[in-house]
PQR file of N, CA, C, O and H, with PARSE charges and radii, in Angstrom:
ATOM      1  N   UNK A   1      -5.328  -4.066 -10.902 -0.4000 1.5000
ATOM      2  CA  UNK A   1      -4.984  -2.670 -10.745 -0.0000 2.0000
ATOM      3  C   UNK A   1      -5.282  -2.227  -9.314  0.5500 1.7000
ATOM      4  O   UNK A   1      -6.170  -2.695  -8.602 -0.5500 1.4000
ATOM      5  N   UNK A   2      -4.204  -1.020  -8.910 -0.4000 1.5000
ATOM      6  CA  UNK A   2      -4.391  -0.801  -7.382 -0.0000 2.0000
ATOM      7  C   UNK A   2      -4.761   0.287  -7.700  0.5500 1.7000
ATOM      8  O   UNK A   2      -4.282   0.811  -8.705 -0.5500 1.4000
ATOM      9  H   UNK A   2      -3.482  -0.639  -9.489  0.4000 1.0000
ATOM     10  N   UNK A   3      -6.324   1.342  -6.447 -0.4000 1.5000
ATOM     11  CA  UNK A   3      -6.511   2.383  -6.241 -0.0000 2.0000
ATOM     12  C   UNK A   3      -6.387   2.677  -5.049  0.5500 1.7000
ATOM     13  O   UNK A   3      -6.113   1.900  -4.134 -0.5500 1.4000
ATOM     14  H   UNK A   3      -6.713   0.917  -5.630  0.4000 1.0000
ATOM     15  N   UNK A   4      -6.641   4.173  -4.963 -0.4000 1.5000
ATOM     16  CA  UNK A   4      -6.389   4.697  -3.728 -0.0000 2.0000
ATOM     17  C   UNK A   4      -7.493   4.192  -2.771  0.5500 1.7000
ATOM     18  O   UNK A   4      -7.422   4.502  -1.582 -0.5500 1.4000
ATOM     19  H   UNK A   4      -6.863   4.804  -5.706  0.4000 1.0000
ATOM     20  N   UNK A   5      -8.297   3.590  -3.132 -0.4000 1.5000
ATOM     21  CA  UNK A   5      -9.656   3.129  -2.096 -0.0000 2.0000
ATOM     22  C   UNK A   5      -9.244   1.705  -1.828  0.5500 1.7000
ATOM     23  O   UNK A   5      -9.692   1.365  -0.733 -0.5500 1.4000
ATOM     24  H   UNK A   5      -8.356   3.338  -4.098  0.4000 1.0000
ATOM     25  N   UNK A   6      -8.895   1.216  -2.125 -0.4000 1.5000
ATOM     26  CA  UNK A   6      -8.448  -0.328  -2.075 -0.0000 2.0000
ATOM     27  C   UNK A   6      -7.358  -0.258  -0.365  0.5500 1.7000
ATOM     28  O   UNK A   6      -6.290   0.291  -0.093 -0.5500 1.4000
ATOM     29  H   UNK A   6      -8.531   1.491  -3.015  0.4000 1.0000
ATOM     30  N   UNK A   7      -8.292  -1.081   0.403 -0.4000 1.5000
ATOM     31  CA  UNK A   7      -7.844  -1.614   1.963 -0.0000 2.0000
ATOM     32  C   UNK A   7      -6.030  -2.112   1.976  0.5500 1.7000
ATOM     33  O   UNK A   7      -5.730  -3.150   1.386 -0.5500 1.4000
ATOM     34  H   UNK A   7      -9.159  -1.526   0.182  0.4000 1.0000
ATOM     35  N   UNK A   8      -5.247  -1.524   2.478 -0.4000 1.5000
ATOM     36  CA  UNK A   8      -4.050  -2.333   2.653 -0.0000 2.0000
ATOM     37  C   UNK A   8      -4.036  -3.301   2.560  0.5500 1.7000
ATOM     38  O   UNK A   8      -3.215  -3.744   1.757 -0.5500 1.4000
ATOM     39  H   UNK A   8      -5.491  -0.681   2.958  0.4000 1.0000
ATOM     40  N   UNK A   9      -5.113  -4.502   3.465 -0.4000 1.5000
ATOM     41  CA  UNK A   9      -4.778  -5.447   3.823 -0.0000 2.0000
ATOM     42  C   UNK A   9      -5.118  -6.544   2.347  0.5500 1.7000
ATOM     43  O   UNK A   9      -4.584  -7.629   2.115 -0.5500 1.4000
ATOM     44  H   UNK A   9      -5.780  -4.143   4.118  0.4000 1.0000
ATOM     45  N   UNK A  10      -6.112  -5.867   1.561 -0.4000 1.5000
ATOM     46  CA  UNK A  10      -6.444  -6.190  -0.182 -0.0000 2.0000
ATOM     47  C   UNK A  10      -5.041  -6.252  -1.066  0.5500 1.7000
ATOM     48  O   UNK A  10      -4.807  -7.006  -2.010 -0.5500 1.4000
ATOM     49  H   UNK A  10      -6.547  -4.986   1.749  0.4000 1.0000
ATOM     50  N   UNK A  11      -4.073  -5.123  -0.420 -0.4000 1.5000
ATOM     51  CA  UNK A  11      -2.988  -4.730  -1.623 -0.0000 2.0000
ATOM     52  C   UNK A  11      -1.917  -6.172  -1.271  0.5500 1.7000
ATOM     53  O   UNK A  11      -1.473  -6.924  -2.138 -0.5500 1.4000
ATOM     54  H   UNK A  11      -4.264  -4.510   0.347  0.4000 1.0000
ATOM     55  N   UNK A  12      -1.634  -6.309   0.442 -0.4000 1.5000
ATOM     56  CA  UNK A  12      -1.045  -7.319   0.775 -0.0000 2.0000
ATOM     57  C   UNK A  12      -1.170  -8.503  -0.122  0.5500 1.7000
ATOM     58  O   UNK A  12      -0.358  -8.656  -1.034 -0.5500 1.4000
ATOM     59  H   UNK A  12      -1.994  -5.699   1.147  0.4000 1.0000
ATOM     60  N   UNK A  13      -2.063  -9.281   0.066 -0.4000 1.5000
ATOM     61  CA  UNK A  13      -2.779 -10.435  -0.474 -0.0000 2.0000
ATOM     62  C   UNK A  13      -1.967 -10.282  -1.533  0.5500 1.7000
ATOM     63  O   UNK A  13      -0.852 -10.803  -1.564 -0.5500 1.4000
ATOM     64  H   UNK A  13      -2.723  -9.156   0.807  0.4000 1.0000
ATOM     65  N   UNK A  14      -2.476  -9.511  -2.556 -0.4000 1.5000
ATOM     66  CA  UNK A  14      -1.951  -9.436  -3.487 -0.0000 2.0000
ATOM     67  C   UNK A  14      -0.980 -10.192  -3.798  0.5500 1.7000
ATOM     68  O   UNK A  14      -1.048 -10.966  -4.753 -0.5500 1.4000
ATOM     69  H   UNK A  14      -3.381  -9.087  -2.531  0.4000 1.0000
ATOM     70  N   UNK A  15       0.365 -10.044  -2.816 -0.4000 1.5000
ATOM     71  CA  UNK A  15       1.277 -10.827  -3.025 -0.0000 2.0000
ATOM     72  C   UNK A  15       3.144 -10.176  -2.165  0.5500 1.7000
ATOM     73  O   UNK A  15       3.153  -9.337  -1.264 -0.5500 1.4000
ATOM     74  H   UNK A  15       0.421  -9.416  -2.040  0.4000 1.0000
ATOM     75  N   UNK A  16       4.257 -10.717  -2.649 -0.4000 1.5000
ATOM     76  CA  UNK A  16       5.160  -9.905  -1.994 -0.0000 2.0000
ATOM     77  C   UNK A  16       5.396  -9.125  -2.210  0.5500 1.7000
ATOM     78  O   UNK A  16       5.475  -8.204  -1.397 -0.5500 1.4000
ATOM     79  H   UNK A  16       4.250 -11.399  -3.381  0.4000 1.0000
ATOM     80  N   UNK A  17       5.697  -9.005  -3.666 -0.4000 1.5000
ATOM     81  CA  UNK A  17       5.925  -7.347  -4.568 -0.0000 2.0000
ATOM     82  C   UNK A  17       5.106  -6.374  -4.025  0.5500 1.7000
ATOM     83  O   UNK A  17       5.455  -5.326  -3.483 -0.5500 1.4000
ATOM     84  H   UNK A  17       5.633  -9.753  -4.326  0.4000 1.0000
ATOM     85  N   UNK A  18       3.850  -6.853  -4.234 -0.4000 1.5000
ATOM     86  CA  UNK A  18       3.206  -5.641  -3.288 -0.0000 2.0000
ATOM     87  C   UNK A  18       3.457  -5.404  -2.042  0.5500 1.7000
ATOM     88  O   UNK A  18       2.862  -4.341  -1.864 -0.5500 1.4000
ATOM     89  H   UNK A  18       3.567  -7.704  -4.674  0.4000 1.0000
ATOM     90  N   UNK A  19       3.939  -5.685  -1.071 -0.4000 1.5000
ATOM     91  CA  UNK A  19       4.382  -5.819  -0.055 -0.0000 2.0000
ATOM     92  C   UNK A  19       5.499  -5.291   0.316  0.5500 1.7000
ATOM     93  O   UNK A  19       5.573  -4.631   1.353 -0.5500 1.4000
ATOM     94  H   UNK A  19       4.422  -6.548  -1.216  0.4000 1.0000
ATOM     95  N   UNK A  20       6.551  -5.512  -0.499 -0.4000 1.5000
ATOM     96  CA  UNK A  20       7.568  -4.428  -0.782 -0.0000 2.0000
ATOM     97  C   UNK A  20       7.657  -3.345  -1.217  0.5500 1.7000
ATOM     98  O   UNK A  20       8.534  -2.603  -0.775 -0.5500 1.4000
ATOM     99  H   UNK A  20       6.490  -6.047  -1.342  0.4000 1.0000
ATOM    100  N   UNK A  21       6.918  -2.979  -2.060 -0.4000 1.5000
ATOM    101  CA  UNK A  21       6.818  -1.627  -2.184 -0.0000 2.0000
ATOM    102  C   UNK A  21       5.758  -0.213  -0.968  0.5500 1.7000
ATOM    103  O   UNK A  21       5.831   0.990  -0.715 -0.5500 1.4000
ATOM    104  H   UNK A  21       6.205  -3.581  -2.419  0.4000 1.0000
ATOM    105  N   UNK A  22       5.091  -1.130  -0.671 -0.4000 1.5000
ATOM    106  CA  UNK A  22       4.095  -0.748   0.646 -0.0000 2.0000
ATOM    107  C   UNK A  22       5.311  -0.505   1.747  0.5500 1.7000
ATOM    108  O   UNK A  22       5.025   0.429   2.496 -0.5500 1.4000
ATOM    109  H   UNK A  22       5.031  -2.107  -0.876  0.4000 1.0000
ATOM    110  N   UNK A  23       6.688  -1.157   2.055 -0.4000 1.5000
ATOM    111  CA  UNK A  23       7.577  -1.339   2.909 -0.0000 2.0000
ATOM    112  C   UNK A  23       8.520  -0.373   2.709  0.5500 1.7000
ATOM    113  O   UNK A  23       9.052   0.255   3.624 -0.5500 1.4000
ATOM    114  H   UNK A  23       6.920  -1.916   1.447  0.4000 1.0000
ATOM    115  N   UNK A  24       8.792  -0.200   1.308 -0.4000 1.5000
ATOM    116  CA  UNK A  24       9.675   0.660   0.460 -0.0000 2.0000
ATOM    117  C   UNK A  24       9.323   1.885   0.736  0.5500 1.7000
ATOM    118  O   UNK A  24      10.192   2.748   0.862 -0.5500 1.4000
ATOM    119  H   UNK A  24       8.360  -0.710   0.565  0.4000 1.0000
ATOM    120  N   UNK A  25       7.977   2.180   0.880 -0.4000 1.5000
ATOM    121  CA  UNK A  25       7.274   3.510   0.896 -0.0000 2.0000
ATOM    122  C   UNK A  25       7.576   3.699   2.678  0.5500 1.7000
ATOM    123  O   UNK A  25       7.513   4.880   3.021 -0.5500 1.4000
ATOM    124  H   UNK A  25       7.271   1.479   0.778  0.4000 1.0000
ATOM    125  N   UNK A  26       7.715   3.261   3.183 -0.4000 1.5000
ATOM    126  CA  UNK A  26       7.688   3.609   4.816 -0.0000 2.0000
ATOM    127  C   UNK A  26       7.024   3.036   5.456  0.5500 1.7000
ATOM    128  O   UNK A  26       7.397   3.103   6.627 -0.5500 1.4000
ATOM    129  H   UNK A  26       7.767   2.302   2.905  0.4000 1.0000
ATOM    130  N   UNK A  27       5.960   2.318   5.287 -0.4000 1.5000
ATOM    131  CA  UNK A  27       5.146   1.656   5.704 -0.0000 2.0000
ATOM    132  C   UNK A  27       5.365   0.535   6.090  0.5500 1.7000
ATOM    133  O   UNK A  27       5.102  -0.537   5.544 -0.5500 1.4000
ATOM    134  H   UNK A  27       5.656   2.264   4.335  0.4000 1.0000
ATOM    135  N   UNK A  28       5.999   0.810   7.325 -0.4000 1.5000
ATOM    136  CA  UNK A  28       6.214  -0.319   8.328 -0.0000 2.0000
ATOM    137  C   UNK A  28       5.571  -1.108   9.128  0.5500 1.7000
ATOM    138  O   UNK A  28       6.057  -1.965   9.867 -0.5500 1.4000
ATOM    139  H   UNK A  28       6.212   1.680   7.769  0.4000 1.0000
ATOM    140  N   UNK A  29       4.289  -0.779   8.964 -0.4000 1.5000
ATOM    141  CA  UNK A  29       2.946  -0.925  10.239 -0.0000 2.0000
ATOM    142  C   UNK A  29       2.084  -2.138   9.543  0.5500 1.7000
ATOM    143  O   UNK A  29       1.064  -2.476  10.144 -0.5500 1.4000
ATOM    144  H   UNK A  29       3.894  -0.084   8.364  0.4000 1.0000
ATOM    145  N   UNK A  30       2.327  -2.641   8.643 -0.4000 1.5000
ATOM    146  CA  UNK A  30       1.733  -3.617   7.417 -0.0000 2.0000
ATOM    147  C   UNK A  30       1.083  -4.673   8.367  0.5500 1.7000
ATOM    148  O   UNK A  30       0.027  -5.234   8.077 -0.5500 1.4000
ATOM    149  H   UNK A  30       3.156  -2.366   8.154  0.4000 1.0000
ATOM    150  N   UNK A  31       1.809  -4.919   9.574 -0.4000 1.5000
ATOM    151  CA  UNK A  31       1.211  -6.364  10.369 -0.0000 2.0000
ATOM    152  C   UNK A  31       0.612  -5.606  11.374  0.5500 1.7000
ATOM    153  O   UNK A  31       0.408  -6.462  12.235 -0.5500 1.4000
ATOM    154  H   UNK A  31       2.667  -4.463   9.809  0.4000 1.0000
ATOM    155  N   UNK A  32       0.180  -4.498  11.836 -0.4000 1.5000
ATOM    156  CA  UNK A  32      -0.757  -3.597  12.401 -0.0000 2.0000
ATOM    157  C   UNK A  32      -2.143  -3.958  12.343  0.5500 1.7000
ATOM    158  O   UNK A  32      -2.558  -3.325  11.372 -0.5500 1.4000
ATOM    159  H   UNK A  32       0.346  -3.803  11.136  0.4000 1.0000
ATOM    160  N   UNK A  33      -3.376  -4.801  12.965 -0.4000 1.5000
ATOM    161  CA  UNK A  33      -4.486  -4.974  12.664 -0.0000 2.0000
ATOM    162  C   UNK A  33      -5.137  -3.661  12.015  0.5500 1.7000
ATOM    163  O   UNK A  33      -5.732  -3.711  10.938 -0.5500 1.4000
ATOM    164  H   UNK A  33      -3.039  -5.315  13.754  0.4000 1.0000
ATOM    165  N   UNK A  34      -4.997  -2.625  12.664 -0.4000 1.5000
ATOM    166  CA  UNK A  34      -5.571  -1.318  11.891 -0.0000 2.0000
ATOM    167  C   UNK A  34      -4.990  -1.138  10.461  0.5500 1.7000
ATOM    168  O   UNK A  34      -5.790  -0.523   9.756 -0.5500 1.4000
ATOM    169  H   UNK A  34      -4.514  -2.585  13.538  0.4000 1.0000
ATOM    170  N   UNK A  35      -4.024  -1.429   9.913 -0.4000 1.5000
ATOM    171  CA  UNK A  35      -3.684  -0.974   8.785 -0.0000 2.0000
ATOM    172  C   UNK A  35      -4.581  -1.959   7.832  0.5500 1.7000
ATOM    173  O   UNK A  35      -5.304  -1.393   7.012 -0.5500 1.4000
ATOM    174  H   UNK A  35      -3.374  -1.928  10.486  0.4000 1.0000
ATOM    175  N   UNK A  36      -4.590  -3.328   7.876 -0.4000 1.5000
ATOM    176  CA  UNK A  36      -5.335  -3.874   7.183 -0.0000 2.0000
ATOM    177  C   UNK A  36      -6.739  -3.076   7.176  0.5500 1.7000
ATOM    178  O   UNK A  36      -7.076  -3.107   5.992 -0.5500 1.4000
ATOM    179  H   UNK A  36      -4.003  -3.788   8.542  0.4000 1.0000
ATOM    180  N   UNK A  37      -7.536  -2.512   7.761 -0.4000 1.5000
ATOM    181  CA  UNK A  37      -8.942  -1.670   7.533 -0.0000 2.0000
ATOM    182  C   UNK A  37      -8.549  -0.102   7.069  0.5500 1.7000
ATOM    183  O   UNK A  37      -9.334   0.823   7.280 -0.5500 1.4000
ATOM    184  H   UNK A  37      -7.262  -2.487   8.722  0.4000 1.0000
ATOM    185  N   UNK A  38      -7.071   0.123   6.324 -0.4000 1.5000
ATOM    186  CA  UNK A  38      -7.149   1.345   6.138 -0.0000 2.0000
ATOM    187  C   UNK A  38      -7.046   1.073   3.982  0.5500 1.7000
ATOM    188  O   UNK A  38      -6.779   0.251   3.105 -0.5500 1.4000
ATOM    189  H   UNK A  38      -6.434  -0.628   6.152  0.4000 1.0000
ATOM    190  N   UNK A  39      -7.488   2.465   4.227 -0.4000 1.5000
ATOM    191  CA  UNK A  39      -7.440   2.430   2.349 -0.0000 2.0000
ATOM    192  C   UNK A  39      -5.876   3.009   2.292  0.5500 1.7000
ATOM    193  O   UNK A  39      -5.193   3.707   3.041 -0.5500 1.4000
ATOM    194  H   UNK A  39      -7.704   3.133   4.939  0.4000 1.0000
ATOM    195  N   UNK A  40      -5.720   2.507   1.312 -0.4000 1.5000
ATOM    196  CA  UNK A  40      -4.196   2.755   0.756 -0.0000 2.0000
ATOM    197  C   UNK A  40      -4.189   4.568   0.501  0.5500 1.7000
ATOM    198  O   UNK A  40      -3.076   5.084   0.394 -0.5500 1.4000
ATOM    199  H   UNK A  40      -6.274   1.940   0.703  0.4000 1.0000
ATOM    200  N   UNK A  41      -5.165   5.283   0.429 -0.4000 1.5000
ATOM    201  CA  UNK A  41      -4.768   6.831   0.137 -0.0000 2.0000
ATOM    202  C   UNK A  41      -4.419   7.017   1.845  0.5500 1.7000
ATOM    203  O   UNK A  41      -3.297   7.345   2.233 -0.5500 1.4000
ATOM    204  H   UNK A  41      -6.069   4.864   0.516  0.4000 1.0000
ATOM    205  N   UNK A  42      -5.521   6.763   2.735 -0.4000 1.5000
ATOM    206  CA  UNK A  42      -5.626   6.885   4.263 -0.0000 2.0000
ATOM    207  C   UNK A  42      -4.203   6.904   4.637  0.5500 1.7000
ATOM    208  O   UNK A  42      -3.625   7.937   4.975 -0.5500 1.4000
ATOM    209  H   UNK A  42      -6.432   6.496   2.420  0.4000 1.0000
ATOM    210  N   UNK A  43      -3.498   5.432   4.552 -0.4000 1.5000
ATOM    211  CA  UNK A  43      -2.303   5.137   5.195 -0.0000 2.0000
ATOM    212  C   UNK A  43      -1.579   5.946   4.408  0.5500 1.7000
ATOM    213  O   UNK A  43      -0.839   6.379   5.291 -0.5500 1.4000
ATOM    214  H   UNK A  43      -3.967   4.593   4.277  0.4000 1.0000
ATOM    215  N   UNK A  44      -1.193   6.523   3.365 -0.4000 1.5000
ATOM    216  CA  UNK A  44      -0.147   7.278   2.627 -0.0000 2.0000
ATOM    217  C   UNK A  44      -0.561   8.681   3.321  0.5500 1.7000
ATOM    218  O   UNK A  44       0.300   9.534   3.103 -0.5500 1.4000
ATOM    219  H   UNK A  44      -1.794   6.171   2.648  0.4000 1.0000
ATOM    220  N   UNK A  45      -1.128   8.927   3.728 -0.4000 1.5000
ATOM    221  CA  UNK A  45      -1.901  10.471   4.103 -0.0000 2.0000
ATOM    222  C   UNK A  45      -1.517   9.911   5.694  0.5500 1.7000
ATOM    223  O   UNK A  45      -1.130  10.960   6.208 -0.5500 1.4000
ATOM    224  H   UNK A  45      -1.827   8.235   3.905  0.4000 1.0000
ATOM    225  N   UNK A  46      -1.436   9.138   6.472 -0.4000 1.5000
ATOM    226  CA  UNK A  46      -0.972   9.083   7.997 -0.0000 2.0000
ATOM    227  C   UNK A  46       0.450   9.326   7.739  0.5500 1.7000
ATOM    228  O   UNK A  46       1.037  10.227   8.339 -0.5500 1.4000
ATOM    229  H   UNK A  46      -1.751   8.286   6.055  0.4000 1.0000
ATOM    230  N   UNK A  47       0.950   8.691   7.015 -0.4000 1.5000
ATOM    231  CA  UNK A  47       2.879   8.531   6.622 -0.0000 2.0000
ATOM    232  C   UNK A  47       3.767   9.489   5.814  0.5500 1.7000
ATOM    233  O   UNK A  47       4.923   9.556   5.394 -0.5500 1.4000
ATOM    234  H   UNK A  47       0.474   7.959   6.528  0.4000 1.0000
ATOM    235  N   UNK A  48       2.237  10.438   5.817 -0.4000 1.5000
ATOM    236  CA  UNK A  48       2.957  11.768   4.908 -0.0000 2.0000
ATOM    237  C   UNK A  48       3.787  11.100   3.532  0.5500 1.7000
ATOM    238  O   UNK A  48       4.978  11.364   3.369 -0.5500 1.4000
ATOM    239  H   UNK A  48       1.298  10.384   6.158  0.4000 1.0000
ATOM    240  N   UNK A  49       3.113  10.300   2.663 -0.4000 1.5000
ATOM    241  CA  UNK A  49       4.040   9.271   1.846 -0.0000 2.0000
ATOM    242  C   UNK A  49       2.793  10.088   0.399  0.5500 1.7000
ATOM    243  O   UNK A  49       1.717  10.649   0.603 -0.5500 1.4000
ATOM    244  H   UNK A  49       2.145  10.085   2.795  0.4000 1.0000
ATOM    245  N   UNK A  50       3.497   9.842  -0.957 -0.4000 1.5000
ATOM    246  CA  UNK A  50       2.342  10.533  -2.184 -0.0000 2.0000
ATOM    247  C   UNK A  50       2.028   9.615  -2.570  0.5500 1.7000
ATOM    248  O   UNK A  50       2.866   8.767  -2.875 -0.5500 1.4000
ATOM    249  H   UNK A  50       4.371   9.387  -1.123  0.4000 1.0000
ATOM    250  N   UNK A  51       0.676   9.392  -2.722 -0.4000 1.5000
ATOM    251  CA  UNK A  51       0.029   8.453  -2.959 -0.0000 2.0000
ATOM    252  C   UNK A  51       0.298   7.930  -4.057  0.5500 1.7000
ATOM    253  O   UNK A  51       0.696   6.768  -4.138 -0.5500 1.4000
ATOM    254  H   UNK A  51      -0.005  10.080  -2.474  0.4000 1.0000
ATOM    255  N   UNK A  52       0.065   8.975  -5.432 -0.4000 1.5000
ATOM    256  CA  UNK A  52       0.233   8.973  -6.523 -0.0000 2.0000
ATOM    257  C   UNK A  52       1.395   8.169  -7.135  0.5500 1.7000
ATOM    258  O   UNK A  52       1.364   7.459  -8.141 -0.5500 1.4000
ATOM    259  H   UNK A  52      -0.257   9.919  -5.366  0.4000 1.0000
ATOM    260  N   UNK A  53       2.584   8.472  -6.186 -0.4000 1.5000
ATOM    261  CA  UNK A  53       3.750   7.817  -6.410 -0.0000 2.0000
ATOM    262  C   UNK A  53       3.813   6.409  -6.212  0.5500 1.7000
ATOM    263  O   UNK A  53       4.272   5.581  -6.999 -0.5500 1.4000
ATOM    264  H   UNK A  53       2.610   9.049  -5.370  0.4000 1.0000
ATOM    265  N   UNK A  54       3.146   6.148  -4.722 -0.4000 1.5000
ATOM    266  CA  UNK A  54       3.377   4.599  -4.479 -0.0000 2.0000
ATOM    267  C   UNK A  54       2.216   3.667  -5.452  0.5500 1.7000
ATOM    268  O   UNK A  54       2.535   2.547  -5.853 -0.5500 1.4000
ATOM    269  H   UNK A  54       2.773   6.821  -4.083  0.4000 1.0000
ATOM    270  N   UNK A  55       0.660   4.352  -5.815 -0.4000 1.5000
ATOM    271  CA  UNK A  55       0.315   3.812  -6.675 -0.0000 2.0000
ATOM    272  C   UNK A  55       0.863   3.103  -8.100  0.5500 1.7000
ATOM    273  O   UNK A  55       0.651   1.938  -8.438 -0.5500 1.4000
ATOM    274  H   UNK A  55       0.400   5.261  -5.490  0.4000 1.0000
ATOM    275  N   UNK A  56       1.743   4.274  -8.958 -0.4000 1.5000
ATOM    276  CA  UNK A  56       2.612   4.226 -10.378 -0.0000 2.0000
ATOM    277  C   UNK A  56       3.082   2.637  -9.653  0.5500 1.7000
ATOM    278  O   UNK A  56       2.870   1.525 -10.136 -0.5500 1.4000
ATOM    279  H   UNK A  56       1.916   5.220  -8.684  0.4000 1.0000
ATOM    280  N   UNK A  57       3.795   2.983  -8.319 -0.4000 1.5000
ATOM    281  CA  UNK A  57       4.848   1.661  -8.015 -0.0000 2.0000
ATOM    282  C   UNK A  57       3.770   0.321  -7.939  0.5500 1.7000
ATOM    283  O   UNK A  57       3.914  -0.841  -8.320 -0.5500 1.4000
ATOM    284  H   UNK A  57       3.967   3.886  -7.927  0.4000 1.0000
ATOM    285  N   UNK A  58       3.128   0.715  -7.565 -0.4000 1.5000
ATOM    286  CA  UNK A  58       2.115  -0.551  -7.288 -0.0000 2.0000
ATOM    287  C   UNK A  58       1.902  -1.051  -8.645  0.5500 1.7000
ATOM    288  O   UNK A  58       2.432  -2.129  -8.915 -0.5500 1.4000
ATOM    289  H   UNK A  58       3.010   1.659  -7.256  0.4000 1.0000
ATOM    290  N   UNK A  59       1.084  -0.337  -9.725 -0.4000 1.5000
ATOM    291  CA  UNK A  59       0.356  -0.900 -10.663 -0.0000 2.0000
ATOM    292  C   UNK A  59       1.532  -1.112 -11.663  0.5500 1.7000
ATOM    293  O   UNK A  59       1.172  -1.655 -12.707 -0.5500 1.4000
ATOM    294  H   UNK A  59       0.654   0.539  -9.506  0.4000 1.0000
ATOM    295  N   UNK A  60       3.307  -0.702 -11.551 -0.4000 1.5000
ATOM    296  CA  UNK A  60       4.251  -1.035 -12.463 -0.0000 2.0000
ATOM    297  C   UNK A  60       4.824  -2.487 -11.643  0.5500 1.7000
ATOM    298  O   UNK A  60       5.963  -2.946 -11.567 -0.5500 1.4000
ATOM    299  H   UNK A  60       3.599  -0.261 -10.703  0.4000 1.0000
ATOM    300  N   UNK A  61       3.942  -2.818 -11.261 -0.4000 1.5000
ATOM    301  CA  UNK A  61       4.876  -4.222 -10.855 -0.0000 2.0000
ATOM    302  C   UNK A  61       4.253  -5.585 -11.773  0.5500 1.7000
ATOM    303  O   UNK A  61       3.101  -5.807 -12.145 -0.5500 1.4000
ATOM    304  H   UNK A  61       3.016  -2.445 -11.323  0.4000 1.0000
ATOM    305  N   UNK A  62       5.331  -6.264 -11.935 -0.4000 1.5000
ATOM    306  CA  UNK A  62       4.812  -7.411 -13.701 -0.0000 2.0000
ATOM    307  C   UNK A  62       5.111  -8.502 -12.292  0.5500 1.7000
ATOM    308  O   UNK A  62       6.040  -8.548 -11.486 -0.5500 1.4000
ATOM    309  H   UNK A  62       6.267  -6.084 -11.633  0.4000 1.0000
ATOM    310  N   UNK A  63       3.967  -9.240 -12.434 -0.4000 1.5000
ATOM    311  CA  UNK A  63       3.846 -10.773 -11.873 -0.0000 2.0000
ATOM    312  C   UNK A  63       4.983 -12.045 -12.220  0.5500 1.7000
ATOM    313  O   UNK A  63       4.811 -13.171 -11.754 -0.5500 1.4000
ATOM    314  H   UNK A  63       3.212  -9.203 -13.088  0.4000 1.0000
TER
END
């Protein structure tokens, strides 16, 4: 499960799906050394992006 405290660079790992949807959301900066040390609410709050929303997307993705 993804939260809003959880580091970008944690959600990456994760895998591609996650990765795409992080990309999907606007978040273009993914290979940015700073983004990896940001929490996933942080970077949605720099990108003016709803958190809430890209979370649902995050935690509806099936492996």
């Amino acid at each position: 499960m993804v939260t809003k405290d959880m580091l970008i660079g944690e959600i990456v790992e994760k895998g591609e799906k996650y990765t795409e949807v992080l990309l999907g959301a606007g978040m273009h900066c993914l290979g940015c050394p700073a983004s990896a040390g940001e929490s996933l609410e942080e970077a949605c709050e720099v990108h003016g992006i709803d958190v809430d929303e890209v979370l649902e997307q995050l935690n509806n993705i099936t492996e």
